[in-house]
C-alpha positions in Angstrom: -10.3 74.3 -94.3 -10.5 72.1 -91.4 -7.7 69.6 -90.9 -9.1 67.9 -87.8 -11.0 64.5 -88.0 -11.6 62.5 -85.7 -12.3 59.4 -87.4 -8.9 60.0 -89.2 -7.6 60.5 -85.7 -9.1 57.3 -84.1 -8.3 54.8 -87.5 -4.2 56.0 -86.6 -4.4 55.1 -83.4 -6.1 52.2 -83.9 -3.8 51.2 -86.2 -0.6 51.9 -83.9 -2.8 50.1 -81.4 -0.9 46.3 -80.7 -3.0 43.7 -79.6 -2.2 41.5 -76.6 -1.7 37.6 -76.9 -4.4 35.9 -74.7 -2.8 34.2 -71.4 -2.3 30.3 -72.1 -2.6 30.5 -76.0 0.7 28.0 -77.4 2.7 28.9 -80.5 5.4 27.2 -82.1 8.0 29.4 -82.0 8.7 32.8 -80.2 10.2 36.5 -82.4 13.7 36.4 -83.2 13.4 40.1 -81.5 12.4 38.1 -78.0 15.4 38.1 -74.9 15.9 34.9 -72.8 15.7 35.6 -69.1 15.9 33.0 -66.1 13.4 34.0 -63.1 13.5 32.0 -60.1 15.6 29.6 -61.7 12.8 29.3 -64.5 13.3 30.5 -67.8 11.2 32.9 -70.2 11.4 34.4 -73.3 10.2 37.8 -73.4 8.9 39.5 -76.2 8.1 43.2 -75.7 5.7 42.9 -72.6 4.4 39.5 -74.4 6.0 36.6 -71.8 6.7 32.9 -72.8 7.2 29.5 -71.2 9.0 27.2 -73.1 6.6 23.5 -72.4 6.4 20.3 -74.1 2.8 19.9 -75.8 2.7 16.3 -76.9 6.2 15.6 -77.9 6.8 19.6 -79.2 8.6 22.4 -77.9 5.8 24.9 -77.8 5.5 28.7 -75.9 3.1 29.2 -73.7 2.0 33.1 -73.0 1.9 33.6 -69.0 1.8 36.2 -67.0 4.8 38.5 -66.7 6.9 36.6 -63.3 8.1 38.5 -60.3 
């Protein structure tokens, strides 16, 4: 009996696999698992390796993905 497939293989690890959120793309609100942080006197939420901006779209708070800050 042979236990090793590799479709089996590459449906797990696409499965496991998380996909990014697109740089610029705005959402309402961020994960309650997200951590505030302050960066250069800016502040972030960040969400796993996911980064947010806190902007005004309009008249509503929205978050905006960026790229992680130095």
């Amino acid at each position: 009996m042979d236990w090793y497939n590799p479709w089996a293989t590459a449906a797990v690890i696409g499965a496991t696999t998380v996909t990014a959120i697109a740089i610029g793309t705005a959402v309402r609100s961020v994960p309650a698992s997200c951590i505030p942080v302050l960066v250069n006197g800016v502040s972030y939420q960040q969400c796993g390796s996911t980064w947010y901006q806190p902007q005004y779209i309009g008249t509503s708070l929205q978050y905006v993905v960026v790229v992680a800050p130095r």
